[in-house]
C-alpha positions as CSV (number, residue, x, y, z in Angstrom):
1,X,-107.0,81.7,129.1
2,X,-104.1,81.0,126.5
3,X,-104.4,83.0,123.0
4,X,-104.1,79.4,121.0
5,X,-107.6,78.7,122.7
6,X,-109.5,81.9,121.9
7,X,-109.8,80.8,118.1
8,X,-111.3,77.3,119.2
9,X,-114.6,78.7,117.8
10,X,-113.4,79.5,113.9
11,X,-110.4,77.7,113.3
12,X,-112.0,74.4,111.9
13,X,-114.8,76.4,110.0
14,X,-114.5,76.3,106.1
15,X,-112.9,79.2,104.7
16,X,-115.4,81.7,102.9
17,X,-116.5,82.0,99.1
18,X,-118.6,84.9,98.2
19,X,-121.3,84.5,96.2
20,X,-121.6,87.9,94.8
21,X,-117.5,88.2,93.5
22,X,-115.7,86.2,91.4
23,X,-112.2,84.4,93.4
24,X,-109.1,86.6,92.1
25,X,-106.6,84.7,90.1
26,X,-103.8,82.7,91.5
27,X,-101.5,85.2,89.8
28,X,-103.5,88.4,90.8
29,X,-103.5,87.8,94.7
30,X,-99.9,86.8,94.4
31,X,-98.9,90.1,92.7
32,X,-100.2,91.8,95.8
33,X,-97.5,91.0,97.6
34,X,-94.7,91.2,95.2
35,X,-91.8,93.2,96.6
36,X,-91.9,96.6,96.0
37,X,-88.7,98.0,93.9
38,X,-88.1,101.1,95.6
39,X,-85.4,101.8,93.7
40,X,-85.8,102.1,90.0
41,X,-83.1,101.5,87.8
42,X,-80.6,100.2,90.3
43,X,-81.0,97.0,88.9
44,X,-79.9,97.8,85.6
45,X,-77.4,100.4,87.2
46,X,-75.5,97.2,88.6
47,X,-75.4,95.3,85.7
48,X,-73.9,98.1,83.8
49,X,-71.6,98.6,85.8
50,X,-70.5,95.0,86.4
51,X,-70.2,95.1,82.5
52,X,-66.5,94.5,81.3
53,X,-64.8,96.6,79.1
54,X,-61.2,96.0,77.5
55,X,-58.8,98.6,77.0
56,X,-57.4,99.8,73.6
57,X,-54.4,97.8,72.2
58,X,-51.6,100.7,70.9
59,X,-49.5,99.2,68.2
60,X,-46.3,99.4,67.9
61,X,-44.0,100.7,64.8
62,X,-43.9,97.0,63.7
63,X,-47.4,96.4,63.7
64,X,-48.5,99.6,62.0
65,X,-46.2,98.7,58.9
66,X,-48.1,95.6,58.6
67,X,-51.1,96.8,58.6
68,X,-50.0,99.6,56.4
69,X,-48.9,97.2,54.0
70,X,-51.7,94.8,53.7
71,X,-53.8,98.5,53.2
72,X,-51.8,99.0,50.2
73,X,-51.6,95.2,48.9
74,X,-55.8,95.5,49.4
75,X,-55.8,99.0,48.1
76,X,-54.2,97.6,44.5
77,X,-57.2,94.7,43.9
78,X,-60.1,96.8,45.0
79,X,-61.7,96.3,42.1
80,X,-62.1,92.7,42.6
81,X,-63.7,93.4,46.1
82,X,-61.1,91.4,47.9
83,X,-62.6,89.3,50.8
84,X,-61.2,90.5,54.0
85,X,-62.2,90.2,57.8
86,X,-60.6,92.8,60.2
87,X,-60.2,93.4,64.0
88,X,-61.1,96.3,65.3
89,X,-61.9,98.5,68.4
90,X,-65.5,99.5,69.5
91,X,-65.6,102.2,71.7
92,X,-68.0,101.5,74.3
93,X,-71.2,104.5,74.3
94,X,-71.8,104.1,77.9
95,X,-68.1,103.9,79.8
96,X,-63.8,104.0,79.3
97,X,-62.6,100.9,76.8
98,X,-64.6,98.7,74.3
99,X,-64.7,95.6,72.7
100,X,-62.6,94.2,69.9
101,X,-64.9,93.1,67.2
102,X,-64.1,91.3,64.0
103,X,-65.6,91.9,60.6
104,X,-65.6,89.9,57.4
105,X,-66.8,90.6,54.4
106,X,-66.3,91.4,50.6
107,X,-64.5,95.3,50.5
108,X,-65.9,97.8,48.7
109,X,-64.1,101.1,48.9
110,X,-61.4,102.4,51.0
111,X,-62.0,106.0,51.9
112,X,-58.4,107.6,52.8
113,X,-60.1,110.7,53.4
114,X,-62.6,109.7,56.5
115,X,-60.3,106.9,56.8
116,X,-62.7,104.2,57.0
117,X,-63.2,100.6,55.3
118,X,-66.6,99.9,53.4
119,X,-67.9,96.6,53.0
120,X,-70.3,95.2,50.5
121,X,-72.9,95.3,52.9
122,X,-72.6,98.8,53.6
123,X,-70.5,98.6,56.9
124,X,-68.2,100.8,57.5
125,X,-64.7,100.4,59.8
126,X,-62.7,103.0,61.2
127,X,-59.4,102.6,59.6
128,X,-57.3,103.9,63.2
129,X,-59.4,101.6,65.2
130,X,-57.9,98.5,62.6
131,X,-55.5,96.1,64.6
132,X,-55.4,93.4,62.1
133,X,-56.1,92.4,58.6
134,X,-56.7,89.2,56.9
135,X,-57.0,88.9,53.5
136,X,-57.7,86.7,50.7
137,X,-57.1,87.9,47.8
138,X,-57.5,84.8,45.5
139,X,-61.3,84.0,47.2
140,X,-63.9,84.8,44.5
């Protein structure tokens, strides 16, 4: 006797609805046989890990004068909260490098002792981390 012909009996029988219980849910019975993630976290593990970081730029003598100097020609029209936008470097919280981010805005203050550039919106930028400056003076 082959195996195919031992289900002759059932296998053209209609398939079973209780009467008593309601049918599960499409989405319920498929659940059941979802994969199991054994290991927790390694998904986001991967992705942090396959995140990119960039490396901090060093300025050179050259560079650092300019920037110097466009501190000082901002630092003499403060008071007319000069519109500015900056690069800087974010230190990433997680792993080695960062990300240069830029910020524009209407300046505030400049704080020479914590170093740091406020905005009008209460931001505030790490003067050291400051690879470029552009200003605009004239904007109102």
């Amino acid at each position: 006797m082959r195996s195919e012909d031992s289900y002759d009996d059932i296998i053209n029988l209609p398939h079973h609805i209780s009467l008593k219980r309601p049918q599960m849910p499409m989405h319920d019975r498929a659940a059941q046989f979802s994969p199991f993630a054994a290991l927790t976290g390694y998904d986001e593990a991967i992705k942090e890990e396959g995140r990119l970081t960039s490396g901090r730029i060093e300025l050179g003598e050259y560079e650092t004068e300019l920037l110097d100097r466009s501190l000082r020609d901002i630092l003499e029209h403060i008071d007319e909260r000069p519109y500015i936008s900056v690069i800087y470097f974010e230190p990433d919280e997680r792993k080695s490098g960062g990300a240069y981010m830029e910020k524009s805005g209407r300046l505030k203050r400049i704080d020479e002792y914590e170093r740091k550039l406020y905005f009008t919106d209460g931001t505030g930028v790490d003067m050291d981390s400051v690879i470029e400056i552009n200003q605009d003076l004239i904007r109102i």
